[in-house]
N, C-alpha and C positions, 0 to 999 in steps of 0.2 A: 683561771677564771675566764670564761665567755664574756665577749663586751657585749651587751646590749644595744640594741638598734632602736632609733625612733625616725620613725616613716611621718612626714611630714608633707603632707596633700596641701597643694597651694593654687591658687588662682591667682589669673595675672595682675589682678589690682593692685597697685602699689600700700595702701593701705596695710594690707596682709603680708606685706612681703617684706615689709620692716620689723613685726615684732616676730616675724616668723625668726629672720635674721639673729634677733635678736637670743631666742630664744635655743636657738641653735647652739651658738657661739658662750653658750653659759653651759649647756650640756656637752659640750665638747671641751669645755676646760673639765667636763667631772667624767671625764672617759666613757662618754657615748657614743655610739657610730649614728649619723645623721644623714637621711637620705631624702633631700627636699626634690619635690616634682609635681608634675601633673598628675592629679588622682589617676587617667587613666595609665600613663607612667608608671607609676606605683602599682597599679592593679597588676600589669605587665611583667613587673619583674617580679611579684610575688609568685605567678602562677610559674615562671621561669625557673624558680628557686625553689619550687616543691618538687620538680620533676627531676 
C-alpha cells in the first residue's frame, strides 16, 4: 500500500503554525507522509518530483 502525502503550505505566523502542528502530528499517528513548508517550498519540490 502507497502512504499518502499531505503537503502542508504555511506562513510564518505563529498562529498557523500551531494548529498546523497540530494537525500534522494526528495524521502521522494514521500513516501519513507530512511535508510542512513554504508554499514556494512546496511549489519546488513538486515541480522536482514530476521530472
Amino acid at each position: 500500500m502507497k502512504i499518502k502525502t499531505i503537503y502542508i503550505p504555511i506562513e510564518i505566523t505563529k498562529r498557523e503554525l500551531d494548529i498546523f502542528l497540530v494537525f500534522a502530528n494526528e495524521a502521522i499517528k494514521r500513516k501519513f507522509r507530512i511535508l510542512l513548508g513554504s508554499k514556494e517550498a512546496i511549489f519546488f519540490l513538486l515541480k522536482k518530483e514530476k521530472k
